[in-house]
C-alpha positions in Angstrom: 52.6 51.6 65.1 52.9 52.3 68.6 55.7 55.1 67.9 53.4 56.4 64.8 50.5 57.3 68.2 52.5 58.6 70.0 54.5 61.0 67.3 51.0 61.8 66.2 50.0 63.1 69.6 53.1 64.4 70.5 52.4 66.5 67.5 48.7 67.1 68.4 49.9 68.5 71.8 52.4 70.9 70.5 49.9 72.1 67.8 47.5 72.5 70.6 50.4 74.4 72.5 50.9 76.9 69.8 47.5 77.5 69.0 46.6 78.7 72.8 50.5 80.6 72.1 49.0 82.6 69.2 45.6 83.3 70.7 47.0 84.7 74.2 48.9 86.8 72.0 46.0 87.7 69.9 44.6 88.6 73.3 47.0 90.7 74.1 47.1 92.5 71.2 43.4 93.3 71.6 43.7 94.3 75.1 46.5 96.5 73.8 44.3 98.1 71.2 42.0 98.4 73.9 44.3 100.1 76.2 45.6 102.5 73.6 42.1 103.5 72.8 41.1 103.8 76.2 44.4 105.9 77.4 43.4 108.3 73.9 39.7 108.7 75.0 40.5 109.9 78.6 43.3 112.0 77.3 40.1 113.6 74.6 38.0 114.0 78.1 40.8 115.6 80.6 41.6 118.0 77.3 37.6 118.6 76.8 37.4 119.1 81.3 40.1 121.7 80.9 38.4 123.4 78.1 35.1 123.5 80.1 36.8 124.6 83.1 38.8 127.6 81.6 35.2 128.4 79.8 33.5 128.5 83.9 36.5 130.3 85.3 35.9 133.2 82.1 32.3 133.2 82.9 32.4 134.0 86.4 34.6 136.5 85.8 32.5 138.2 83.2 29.7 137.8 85.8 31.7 139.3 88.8 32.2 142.5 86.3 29.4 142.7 85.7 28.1 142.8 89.1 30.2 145.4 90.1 29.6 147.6 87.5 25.8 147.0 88.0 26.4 147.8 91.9 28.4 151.1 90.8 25.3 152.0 88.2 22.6 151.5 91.0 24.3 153.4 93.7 24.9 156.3 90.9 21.5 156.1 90.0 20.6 156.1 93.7 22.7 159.4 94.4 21.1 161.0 91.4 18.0 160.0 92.4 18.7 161.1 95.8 19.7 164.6 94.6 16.8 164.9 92.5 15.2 164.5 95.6 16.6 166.9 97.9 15.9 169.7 94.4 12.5 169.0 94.4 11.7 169.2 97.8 14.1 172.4 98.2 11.9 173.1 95.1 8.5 172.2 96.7 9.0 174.4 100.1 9.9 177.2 97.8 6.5 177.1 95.6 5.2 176.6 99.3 6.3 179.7 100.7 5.4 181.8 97.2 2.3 180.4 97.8 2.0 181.6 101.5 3.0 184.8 100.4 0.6 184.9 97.7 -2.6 184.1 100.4 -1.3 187.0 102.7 -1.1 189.4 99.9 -5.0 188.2 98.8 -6.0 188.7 102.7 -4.3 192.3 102.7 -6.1 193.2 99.5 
């Protein structure tokens, strides 16, 4: 009887013993899965930061171009407008003086 108690608890002990056995490596298996998932999820966000970092780099370059090409336009516009200017004026002093002339021939008259 005594032998048949302890056969029964030797056998209790080892079923014990594999059962924690097979649930570590349950355990490990999960974390495993879980590590795998992880490791493909940061891989999916470095891809998707490298997307969105090419994406910023094009912008800004679109955005310097079109600065300069906007700083060219103005100071164009600014040298037409300049020479516009200097017409109108040479224009101006012109009418000015026909004018003049115009009152001196009235005073002769």
């Amino acid at each position: 009887m005594k032998k048949t108690i302890l056969v029964s608890i030797i056998a209790f002990v080892f079923s014990l013993m594999l059962n924690a056995g097979c649930q570590e490596e349950e355990q490990n298996l999960s974390n495993d899965k879980r590590s795998r998932l992880i490791a493909a999820e940061n891989l999916e966000l470095k891809q998707e930061l490298e997307k969105c970092q090419t994406e910023l780099k094009q912008q800004k370059q679109s955005f310097k171009s079109f600065q300069t090409e906007e700083k060219k336009q103005s100071e164009d516009m600014l040298v037409q407008l300049m020479n516009l200017n200097s017409k109108l004026r040479k224009e101006n002093n012109e009418l000015k003086a026909q004018l003049e002339e115009l009152k001196k021939q009235l005073g002769k008259e």
